[in-house]
NUGUGU-111320 format. One record per residue: residue in one letter; x, y, z of N, C-alpha, C, O in turn. Coordinates in steps of 0.1 Angstrom, whole numbers, plus 5000, padded with zeros to 4 digits. Last residue first. Example, Ala and Ser with C-alpha at 12.3 -4.5 7.8 and 13.67 -1.06 7.14 Angstrom:
# residues 2
S512849785071513749895071512950005079513450115080/A513249435078512349555078513249675078514249675085/
//
This chain:
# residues 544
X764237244961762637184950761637294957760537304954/X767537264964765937244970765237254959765737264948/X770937124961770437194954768537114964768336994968/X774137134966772937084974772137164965772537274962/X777337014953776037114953775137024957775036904955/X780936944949779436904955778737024955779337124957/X783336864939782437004934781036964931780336944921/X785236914967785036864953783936944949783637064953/X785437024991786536964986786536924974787636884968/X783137125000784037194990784937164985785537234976/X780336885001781436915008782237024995781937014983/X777137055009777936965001779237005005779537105010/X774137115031775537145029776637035016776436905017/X770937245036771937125032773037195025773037285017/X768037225053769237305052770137165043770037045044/X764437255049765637195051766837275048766737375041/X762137465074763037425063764237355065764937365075/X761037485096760137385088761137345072761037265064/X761737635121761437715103760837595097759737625093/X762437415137762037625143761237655132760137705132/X763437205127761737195131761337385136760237435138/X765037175099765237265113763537275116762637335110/X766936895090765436945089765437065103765737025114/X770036845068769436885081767736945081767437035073/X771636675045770536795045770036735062769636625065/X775136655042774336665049773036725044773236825038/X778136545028777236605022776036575035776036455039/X781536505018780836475029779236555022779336625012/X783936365003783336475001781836445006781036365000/X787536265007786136265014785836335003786636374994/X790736455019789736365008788136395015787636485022/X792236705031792036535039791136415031790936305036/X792636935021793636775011793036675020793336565017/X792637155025791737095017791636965018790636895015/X795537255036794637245042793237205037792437225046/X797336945033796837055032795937135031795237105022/X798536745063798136745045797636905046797536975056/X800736655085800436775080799736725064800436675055/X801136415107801236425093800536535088799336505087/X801736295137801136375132801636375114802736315111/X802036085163802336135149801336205137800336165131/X800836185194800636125181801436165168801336275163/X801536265220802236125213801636095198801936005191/X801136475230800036405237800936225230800736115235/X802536665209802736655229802036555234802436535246/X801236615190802536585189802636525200802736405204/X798636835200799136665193799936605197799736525206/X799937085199799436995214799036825210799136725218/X800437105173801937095185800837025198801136925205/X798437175163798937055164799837005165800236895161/X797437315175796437215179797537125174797637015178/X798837525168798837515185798137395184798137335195/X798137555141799437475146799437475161800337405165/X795237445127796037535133796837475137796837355137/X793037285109793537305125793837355133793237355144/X794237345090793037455093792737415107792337495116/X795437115075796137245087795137315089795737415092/X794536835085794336975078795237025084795836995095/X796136545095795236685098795436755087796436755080/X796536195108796736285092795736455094794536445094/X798735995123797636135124797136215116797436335118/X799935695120799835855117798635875117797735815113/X801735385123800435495123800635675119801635735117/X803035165095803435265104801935395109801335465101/X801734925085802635015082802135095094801135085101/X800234685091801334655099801934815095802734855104/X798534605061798534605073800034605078800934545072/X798034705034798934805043799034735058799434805067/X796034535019797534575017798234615020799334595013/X793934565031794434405029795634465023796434385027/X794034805059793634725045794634615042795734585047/X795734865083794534715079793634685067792834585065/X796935075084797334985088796334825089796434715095/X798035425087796635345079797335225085798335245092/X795535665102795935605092797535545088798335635087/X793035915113793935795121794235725108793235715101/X792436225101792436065101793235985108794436005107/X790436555102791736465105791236305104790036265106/X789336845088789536705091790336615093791236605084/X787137105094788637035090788536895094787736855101/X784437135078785137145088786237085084786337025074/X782237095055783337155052784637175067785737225064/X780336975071780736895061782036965055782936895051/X779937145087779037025091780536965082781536915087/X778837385073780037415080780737285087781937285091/X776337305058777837305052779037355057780037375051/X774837285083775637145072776337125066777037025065/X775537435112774637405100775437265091776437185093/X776537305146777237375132775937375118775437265117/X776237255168775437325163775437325151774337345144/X777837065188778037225181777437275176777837395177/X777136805188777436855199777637065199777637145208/X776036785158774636785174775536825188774936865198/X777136855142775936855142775236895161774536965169/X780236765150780136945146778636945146778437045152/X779836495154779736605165779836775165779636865173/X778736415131777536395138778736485151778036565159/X781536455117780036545112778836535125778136625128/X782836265135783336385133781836465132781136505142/X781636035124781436055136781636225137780736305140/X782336065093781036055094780936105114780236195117/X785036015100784436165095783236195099782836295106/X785235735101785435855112785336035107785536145113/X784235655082783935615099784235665108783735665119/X785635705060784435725066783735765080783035855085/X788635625061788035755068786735795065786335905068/X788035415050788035415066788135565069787735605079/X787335575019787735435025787435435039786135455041/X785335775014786835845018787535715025788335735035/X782335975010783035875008784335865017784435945026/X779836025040781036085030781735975019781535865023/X776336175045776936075044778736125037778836225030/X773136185061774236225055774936155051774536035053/X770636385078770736215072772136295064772336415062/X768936475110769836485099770036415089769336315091/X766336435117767036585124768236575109768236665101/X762536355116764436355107765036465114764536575117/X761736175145761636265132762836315125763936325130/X760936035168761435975154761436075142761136055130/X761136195194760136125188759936085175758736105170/X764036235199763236115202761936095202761336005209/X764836265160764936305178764436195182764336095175/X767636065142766236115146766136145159766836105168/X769936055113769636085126767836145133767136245130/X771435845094770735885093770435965104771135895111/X774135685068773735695082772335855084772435945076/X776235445053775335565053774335585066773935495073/X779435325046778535315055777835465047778335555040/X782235135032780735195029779835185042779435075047/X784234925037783935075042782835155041782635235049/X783934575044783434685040783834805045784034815057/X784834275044784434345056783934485045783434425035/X783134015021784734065025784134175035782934185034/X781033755021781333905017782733975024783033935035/X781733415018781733495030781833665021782833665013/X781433224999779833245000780333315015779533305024/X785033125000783833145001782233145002781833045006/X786933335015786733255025785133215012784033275014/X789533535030788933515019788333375017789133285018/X788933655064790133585060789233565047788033575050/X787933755089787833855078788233775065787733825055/X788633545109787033605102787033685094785933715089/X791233345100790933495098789433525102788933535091/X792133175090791733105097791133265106790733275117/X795333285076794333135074793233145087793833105097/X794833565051795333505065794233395068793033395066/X794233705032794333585031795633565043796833545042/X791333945035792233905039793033775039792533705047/X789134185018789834015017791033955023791833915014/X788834425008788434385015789234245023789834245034/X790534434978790634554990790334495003791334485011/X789834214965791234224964791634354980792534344988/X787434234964787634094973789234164974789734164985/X786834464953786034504966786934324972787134314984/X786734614925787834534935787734524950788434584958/X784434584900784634644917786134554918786334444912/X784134614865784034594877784634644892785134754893/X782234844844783434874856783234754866782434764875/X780534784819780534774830781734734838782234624839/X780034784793780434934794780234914811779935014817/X779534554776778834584784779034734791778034794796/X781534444759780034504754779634524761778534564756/X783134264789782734274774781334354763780234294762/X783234414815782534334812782534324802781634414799/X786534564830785134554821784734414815785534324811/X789034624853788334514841787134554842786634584853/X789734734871790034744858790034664851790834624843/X788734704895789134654893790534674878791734644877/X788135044901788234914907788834824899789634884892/X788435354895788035214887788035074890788034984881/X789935334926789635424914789335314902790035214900/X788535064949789635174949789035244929788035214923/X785335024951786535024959787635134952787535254951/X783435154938784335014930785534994937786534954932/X780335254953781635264952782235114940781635004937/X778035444973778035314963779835334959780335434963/X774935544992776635544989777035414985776635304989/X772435725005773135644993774935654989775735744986/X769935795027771535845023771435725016770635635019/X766635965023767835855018769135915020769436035017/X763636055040764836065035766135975033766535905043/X760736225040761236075035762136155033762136265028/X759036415043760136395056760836235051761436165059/X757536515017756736425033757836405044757336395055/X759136635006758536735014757836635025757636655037/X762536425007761536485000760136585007760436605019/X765636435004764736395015763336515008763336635005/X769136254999767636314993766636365008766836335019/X772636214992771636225001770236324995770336424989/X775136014979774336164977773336144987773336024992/X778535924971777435914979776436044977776736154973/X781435774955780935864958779235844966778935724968/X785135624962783435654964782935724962783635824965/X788235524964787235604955785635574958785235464952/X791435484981790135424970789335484967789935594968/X791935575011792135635000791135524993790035494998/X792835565038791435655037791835675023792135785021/X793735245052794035385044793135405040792435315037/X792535175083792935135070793135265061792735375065/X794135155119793035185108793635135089794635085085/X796135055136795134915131794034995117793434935108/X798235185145798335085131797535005128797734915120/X797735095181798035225167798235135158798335015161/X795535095212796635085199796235155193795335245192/X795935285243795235285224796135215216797335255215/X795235375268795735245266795135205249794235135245/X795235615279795835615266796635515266797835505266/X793235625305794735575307795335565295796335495297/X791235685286791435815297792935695303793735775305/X790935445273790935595266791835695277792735775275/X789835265289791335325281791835395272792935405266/X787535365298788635355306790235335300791335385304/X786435335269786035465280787535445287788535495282/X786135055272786535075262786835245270787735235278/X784534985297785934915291786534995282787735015284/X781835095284782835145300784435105296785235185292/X781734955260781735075258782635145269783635205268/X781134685272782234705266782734845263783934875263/X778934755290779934675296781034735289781634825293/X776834775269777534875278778934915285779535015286/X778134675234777634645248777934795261778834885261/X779634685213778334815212777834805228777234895235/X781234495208781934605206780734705213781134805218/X779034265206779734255218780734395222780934425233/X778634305175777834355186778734385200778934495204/X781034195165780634345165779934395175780334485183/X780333895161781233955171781134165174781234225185/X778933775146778333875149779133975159778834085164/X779933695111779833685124779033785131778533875124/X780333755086779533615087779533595105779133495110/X782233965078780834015077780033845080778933845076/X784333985110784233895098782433935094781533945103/X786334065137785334125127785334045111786234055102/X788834115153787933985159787033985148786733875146/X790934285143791034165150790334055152790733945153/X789634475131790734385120791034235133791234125131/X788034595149787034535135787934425129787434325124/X788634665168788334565170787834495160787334375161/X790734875157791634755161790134625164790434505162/X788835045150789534965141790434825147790734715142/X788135165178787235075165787535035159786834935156/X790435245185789835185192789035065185789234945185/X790535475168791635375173791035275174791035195164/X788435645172788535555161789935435160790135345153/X789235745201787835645196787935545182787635425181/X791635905193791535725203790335655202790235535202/X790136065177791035935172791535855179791835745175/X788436195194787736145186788736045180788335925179/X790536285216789036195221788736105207788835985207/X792236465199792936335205791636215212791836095213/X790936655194790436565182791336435189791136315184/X789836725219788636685215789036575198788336495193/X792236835227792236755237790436695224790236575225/X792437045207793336915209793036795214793336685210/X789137125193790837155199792137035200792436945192/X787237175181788737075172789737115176790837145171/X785337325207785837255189787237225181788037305177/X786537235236787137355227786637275212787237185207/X784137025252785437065250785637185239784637215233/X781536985257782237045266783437055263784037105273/X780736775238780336905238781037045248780937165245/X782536565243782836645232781536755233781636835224/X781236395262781836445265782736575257783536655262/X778436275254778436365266779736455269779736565275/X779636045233778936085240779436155256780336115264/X781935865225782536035229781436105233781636215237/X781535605227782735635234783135815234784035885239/X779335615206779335555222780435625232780235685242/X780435685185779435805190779135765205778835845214/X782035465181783035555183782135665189782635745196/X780035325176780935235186781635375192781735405204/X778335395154777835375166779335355178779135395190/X780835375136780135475139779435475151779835555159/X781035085136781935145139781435275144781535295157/X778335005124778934965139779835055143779635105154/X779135035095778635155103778135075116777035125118/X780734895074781334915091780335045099780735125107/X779034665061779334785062779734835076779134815087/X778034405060779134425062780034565059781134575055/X776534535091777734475084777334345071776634245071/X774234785087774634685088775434645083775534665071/X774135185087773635075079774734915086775934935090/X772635285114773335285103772935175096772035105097/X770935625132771035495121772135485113772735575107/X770835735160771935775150771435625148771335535156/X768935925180769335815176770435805165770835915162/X769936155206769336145194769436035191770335985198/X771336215229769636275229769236165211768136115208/X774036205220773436335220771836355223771136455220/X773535905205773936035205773536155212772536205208/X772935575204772135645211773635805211774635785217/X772335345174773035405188772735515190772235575181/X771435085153771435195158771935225177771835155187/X771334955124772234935139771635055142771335135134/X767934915101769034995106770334925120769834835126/X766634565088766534705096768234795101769234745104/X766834525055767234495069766934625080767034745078/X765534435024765634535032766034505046765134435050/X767534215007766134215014766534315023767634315030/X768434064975769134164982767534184996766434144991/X769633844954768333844969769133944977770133914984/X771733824941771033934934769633954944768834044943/X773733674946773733784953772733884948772934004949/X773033394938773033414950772533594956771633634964/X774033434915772833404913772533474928772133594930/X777133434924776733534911774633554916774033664919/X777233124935777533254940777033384935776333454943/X777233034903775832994917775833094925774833164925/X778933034889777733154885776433124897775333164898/X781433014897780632894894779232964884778832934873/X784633194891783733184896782433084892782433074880/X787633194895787233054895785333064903784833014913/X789333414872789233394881788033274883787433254872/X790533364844790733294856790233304867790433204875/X788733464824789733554827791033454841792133494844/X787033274818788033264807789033314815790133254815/X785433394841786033244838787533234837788533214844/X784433604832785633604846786533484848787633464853/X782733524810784233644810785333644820786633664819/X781233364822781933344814783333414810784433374808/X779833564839780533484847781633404838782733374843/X778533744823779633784830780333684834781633704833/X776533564806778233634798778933684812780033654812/X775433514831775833414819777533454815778633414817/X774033754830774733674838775633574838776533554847/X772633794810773833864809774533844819775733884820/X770933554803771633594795773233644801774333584799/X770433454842769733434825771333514818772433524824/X770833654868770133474862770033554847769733664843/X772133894876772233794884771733644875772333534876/X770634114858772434084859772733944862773433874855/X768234074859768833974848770434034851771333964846/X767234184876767634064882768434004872769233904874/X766534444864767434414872767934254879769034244885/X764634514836765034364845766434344853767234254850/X764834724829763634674823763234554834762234514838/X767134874838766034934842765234804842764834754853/X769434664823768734674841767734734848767334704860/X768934804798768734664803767834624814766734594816/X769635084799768435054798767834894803766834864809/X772134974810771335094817769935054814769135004823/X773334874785773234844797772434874809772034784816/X773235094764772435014769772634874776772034774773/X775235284784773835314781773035214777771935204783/X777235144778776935174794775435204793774635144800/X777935144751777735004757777035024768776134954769/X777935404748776835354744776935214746775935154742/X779035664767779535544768778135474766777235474774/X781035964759780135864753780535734756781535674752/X782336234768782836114770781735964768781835864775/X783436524759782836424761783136344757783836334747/X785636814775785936664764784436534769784436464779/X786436914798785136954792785236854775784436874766/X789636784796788636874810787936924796788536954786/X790836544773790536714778789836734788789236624789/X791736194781790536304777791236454784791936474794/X794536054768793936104778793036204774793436294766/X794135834741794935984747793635964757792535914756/X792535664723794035584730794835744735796035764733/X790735794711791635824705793035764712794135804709/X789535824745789235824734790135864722790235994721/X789535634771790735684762790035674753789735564749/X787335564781787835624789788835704783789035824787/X786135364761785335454769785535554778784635614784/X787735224754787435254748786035384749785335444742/X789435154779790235194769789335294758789735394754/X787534914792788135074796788235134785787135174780/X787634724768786734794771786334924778785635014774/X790234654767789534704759788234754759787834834751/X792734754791791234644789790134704780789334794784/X795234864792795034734792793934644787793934524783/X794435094796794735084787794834964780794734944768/X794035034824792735144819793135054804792534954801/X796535064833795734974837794434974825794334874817/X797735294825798135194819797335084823797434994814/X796235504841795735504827796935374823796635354811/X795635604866795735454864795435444846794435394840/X795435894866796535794878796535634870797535564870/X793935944842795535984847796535914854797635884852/X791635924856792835824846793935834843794835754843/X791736094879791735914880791935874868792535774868/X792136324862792936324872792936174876794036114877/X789536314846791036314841792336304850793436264846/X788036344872788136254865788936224853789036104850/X788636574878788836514887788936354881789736274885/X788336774860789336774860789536654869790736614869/X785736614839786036734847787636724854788136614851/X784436564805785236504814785636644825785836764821/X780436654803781836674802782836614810782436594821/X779036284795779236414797780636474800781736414800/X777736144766778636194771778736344780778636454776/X775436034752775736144744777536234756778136334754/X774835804764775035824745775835904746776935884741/X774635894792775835794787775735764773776535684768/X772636034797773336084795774636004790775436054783/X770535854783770835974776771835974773772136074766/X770635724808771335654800771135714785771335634776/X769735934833771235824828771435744816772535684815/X767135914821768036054822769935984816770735984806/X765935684827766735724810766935864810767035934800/X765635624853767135574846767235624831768235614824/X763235664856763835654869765235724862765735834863/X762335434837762035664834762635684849762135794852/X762835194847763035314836762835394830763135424818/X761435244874763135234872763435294857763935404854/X758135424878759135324876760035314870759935364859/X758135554909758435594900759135424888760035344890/X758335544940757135584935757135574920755935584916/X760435274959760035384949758535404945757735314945/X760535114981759935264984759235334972758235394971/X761134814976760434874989759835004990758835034996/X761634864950760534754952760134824965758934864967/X764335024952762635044948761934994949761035064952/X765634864968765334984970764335044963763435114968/X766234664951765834634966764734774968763534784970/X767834764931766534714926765334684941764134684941/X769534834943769034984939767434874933766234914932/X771134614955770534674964769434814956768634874963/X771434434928770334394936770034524947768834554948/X773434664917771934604909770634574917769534624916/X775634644933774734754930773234704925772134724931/X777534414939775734424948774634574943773534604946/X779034194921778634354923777334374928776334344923/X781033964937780233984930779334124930778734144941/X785034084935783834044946782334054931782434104920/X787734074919786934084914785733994929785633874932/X790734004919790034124925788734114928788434124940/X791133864894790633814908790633854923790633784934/X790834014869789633974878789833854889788933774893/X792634344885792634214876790934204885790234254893/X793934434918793434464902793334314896793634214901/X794934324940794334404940793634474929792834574931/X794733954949795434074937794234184944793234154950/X795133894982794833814970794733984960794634094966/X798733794989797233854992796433854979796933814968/X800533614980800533714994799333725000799033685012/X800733374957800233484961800233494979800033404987/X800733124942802333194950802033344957802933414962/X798833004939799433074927800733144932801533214925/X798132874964798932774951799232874940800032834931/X797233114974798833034979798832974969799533034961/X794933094962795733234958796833174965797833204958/X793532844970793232924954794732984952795632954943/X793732814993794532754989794532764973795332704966/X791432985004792633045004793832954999794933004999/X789432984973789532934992790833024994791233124987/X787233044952788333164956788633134974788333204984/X785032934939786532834938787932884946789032834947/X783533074942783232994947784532904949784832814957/X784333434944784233324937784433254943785233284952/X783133674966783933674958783933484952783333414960/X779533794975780633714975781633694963781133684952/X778834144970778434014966780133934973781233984975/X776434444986777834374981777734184983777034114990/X774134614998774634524983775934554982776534664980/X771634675019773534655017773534555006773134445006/X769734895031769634765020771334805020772034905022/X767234965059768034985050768534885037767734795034/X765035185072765335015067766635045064767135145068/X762635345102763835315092764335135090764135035097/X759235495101760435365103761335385095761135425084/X758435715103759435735112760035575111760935535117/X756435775079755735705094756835655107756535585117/X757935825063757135945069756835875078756835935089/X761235675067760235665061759235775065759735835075/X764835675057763935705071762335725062762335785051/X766935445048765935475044765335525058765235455068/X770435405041769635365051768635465050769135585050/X772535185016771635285017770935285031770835165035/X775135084994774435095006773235215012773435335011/X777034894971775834994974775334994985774934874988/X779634794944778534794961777534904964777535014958/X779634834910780134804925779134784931777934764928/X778934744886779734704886780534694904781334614909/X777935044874776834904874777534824886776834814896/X779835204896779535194886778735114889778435084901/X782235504908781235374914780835324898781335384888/X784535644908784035614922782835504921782435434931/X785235694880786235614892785635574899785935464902/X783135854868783235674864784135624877783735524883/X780936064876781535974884782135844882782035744890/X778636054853779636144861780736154867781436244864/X777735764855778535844841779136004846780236054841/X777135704875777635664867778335684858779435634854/X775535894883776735914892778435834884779635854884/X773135814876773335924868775235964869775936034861/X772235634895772335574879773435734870774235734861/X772035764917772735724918773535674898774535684892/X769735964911771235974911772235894912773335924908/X767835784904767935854896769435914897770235914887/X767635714931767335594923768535664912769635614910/X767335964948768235874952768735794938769935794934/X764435944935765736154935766836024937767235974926/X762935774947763135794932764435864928765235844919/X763235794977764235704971763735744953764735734946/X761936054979763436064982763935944975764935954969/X759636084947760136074960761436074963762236084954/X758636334925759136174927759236184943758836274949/X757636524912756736474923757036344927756236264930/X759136714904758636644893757436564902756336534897/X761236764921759836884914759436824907758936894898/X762336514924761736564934760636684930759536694934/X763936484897762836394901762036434911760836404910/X765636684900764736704889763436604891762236634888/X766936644922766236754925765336744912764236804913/X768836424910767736434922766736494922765636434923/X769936554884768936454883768136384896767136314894/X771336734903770036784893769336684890768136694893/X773136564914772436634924770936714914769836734919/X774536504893774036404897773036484907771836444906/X775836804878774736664872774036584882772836574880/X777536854903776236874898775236844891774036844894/X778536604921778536634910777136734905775936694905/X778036494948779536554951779736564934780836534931/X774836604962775636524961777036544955777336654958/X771536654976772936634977773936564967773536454964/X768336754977769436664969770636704971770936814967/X765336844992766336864982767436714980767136594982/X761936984991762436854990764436914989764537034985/X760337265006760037125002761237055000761937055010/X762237455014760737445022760237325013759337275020/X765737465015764637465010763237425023763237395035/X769037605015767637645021766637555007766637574994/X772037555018771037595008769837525018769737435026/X774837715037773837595036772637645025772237765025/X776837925029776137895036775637805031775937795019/X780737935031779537895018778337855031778637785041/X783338145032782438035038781338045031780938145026/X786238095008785138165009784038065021783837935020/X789137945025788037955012786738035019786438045031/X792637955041790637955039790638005030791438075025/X795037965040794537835040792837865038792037775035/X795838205038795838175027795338035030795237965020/X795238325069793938365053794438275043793438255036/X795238005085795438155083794938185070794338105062/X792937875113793137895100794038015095793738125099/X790637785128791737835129793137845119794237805122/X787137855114788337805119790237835119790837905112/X784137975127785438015121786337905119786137825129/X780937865121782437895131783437915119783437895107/X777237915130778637915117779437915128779237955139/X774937715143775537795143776537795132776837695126/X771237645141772337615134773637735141773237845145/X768937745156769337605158770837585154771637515161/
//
């Protein structure tokens, strides 16, 4: 079913090729080995895929402080044994007082990127609380006191995450609460230096007992109080609001024969559908990551982004009209006259992480959670050991009259997507997922054509080269200049025939495109799952 490829590559740009891990019952993905053990530990234990999911995500926490926390967004799309798929999107409205004549009367551009009026309301809580009520087998806390062990007793700092304080250690430094769980001794942490975070821990315990209590009573209370004081102008009605998280059904579009699930706006997995519309049928017949196939895939993502920043607000439905037949042809036709704008994608940078589960019944979760950019906000919750998100400062556009525009009881647009795939008689072929801002959206497409138009197994799936259309529509970059961003594992005939075709190209190295993508594939020949983690970081797939 599966095939390996080479890529075009010279020896000092390749890495060892890593086969896909093999299992006959359940496994676990994800871009930390801790976090991927506390899947796979729930799975031999006789949990299910959303328990393994539940368990990682809580665990990711403290592994993973830049990329996500209590404190951010969350997305998930659920394939069930009886072949129905759900899904759940948690992300919250930014403050009730937060119009656009909030941030002009302070003299403001855009609205901040740090601080708390950065600050969107954090949908983790409600969507992982969503998510069990609908699937879990297991209850939340024995789900969660792996995680919040692990946050007594600290785990090791890894180089990646000395590398995010690193970058933002005067921010960090700023908020006593960071500071005190990030800088220990006011210095930057050692690689293998633990990192004890006993506010986080019982926090953890908290939300096991009563996840709704982020949203009503006590500790909701003190959040909103903190953001107060801090200025930003939130009511705690909004706050209340976002903790009714309700399973939604999947977007879904037609691939290769196959279905492809995503998750709903205000997560851009439309985009995904939009861009698998516009390269259906015809990326199988071209050279793998030749020229003419990756100039297909980034006029598609072209394409997608210009319609998301132009017409696209998470309170509308305008999206759809993007997925139409009609529009798909339209959209097709200018492609092949390279009638593409440029400068509409957003920069593929900020910080996520994601894992994927799928257990022996054929239940399987992608999960992807984030604080927008590296520690998001930089602000913490007092005593609380909780990271807020900068999800209104990233997302949020203060242009008047905008559907995207800062606006409130409106969610800001999203990058977080997770996505799933079934034949046509509903059975799991793939489920996966990457972090990597707007270069989601289009990696994620990428992966579904190394999968289904190529064969590729998962970790060839997820380790391929990668290119980005970038950047020009985050709330802070709009209008800068476009670019082509590639590996070099490309090769250089691919990316002189680039150039030739008109795109600006930008050479990163050959590792360097970000992300860290992760697949488990079901191969119906063998009955075994396969699963790939990305190399770019220091993802493991680990079976039961």
């Amino acid at each position: 079913m599966f095939e390996s490829q080479t890529y075009a590559s010279s020896p000092r740009d390749s890495a060892p090729r890593r086969a896909p891990v093999l299992s006959a019952g359940g496994m676990a993905a994800s871009a930390h080995p801790a976090v991927t053990f506390a899947g796979a530990a729930v799975l031999a234990d006789g949990g299910n895929a959303v328990d393994a999911a539940l368990a990682m995500a809580a665990q990711s926490w403290i592994a993973l402080p830049g990329q996500c926390g209590v404190g951010g967004d969350a997305f998930a799309v659920v394939r069930e044994p009886d072949g129905r798929v759900w899904t759940v999107c948690g992300s919250g409205y930014g403050p009730d007082g937060g119009d656009h004549a909030f941030y002009t009367d302070r003299g403001l551009t855009a609205v901040p990127a740090t601080g708390p009026l950065s600050v969107a309301v954090p949908g983790v809580p409600a969507a992982l609380a969503a998510l069990h009520a609908e699937s879990g087998s297991r209850e939340l806390p024995a789900l969660w006191e792996r995680a919040a062990r692990t946050a007594e007793e600290g785990l090791p700092c890894t180089a990646k995450t000395r590398g995010d304080i690193a970058d933002t250690v005067m921010a960090l430094r700023a908020d006593v609460g960071a500071a005190r769980a990030l800088l220990p001794g006011n210095r930057l942490p050692e690689i293998g230096q633990r990192l004890p975070q006993p506010d986080l821990a019982r926090t953890i315990r908290e939300l096991a007992a009563d996840p709704a209590g982020f949203y009503t009573g006590a500790f909701a209370e003190r959040a909103v109080a903190a953001l107060k004081d801090a200025g930003a102008p939130f009511s705690g009605e909004e706050w209340a609001l976002c903790g009714d998280v309700t399973p939604q059904p999947a977007v879904t579009g037609s691939y290769a024969g196959r279905t492809v699930h995503q998750t709903p706006p205000p997560s851009p997995g439309w985009m995904v559908i939009q861009q698998a519309a516009l390269c259906d049928g015809r990326l199988a017949d071209l050279e793998w990551l030749g020229a003419e196939a990756v100039h297909l895939l980034a006029s598609a993502a072209r394409l997608a982004f210009a319609e998301r920043v132009e017409r696209c607000g998470s309170d509308s439905e305008t999206w759809r009209e993007s997925l139409t037949p009609e529009a798909i042809e339209v959209a097709r036709k200018r492609i092949s006259l390279g009638d593409i704008p440029r400068g509409y994608a957003r920069a593929a940078d900020g910080d996520t992480t994601s894992m994927v589960a799928v257990d022996a019944e054929g239940r399987a979760v992608s999960l992807i959670h984030s604080l927008a950019f590296t520690f998001g906000s930089k602000t913490t919750l007092p005593g609380t050991g909780v990271l807020l998100n900068n999800r209104l400062g990233r997302g949020a556009y203060l242009i008047p009259g905008h559907p995207n525009g800062v606006k409130p009881r409106r969610r800001p647009l999203h990058t977080l997507n997770a996505w799933l795939v079934t034949n046509a008689a509903g059975e799991l072929e793939h489920v996966g997922n990457t972090p990597g801002g707007d270069g989601q959206v289009q990696w994620n497409t990428q992966m579904l054509s190394h999968l289904l138009d190529h064969g590729l197994d998962p970790q060839a799936a997820v380790d391929a080269p990668r290119f980005t259309v970038h950047p020009g529509s985050d709330a802070d970059v709009l209008g800068r200049p476009d670019e082509l961003r590639c590996e070099t594992r490309l090769g250089g005939s691919v990316l002189d025939a680039l150039r030739a075709r008109g795109h600006a190209v930008r050479e990163s190295g050959a590792w360097d495109a970000g992300g860290s993508g992760m697949v488990i594939s079901a191969d119906a020949g063998s009955g075994c799952l396969l699963g790939g983690a990305d190399s770019r970081q220091d993802g493991v797939a680990l079976g039961v």
